[in-house]
N, C-alpha and C positions, 0 to 999 in steps of 0.2 A: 365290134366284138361284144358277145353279150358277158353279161358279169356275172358274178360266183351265183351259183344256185345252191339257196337252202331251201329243205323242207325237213318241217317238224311231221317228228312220225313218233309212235303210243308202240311201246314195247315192251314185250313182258320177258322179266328176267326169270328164266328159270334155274331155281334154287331147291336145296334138299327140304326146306322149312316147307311146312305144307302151306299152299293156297298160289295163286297167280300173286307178280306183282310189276302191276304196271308203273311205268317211268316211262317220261319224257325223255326224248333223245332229238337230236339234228343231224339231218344225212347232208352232206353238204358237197359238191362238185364246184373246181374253178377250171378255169378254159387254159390261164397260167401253167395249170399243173395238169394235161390233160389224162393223163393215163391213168390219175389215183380217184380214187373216193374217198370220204371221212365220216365217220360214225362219229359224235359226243354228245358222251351220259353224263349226268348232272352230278356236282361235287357230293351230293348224298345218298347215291348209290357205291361208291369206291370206300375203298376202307382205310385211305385216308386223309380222305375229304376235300377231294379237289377233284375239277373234271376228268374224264377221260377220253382221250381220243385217241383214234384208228385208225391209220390210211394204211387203204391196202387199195388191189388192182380194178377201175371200171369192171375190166371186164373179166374177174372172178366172181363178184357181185351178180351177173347178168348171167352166168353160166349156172351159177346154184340154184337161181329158179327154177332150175329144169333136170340137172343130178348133182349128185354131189362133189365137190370141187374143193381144192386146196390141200395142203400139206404142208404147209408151216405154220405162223401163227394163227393165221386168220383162214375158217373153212366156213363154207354155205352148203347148204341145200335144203332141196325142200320139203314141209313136214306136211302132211294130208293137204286137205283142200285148203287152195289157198292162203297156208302159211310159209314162212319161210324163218330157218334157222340160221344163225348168224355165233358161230363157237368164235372165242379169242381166246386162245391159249396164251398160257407164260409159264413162267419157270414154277408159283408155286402154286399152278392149279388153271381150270380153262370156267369161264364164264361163258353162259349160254343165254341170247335171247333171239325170242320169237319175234316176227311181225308180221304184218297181213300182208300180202305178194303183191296185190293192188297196190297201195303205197311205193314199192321199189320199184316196180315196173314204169309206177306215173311219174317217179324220181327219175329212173334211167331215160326215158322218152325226152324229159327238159333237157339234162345234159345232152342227148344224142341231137337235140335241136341243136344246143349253143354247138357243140364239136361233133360232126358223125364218125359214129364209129367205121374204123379203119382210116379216119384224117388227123388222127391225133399227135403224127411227128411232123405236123405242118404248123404246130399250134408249138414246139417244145421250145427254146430258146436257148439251144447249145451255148452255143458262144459266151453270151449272159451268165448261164451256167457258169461253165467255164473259168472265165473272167473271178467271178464272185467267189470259186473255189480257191485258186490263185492269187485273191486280194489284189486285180488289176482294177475290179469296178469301181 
């Protein structure tokens, strides 16, 4: 089984302050968890002052390149040529950032190598699950 895939990806936060501002981030897929993906931003973009990270669904991620998707905390879709917007909402306000499409796309394509999409309850590990819920592990 292949191991977790990360890739760093250059993403600009969109804010009310004027100008672009790029930040570093890691999208990151593991094969253990096949259904989620994770977005984490570095502890100096959060206000305060520690990383942040996001799992939400593979396959809302893959759907928002193409219209827009979601309705909870985490929405996608896509913004003109070849970008893609990525909202995470919370209780006191939603943060927005951009990335280039290329980047998710060549992100989704690894994962869809390690697990293809529509194999991903072959890959889950109920039982384990389970077990680790109920303090039998």
């Amino acid at each position: 089984m292949q191991g977790v895939i990360d890739q760093a990806v250059q993403v600009r936060l969109i804010a009310t302050a004027p100008g672009p501002h790029a930040v570093p981030a890691v999208l990151r897929y593991a094969p253990a968890d096949p259904l989620a993906v994770r977005i984490t931003f570095p502890p100096e973009i959060s206000l305060d002052g520690v990383a942040v990270d996001w799992a939400f669904a593979r396959e809302l991620l893959s759907e928002g390149l193409r219209a827009p998707c979601g309705s909870g905390d985490v929405r996608v879709r896509p913004f003109g040529s070849g970008r893609t917007v990525l909202e995470f909402h919370v209780e006191d306000g939603v943060a927005m950032v951009q990335m280039r499409t290329s980047d998710i796309e060549r992100f989704l394509e690894r994962s869809y190598d390690a697990v293809p999409e529509g194999r991903e309850q072959q890959h889950l590990d109920v039982d384990g699950g389970l077990a680790q819920l109920f303090g039998a592990a």
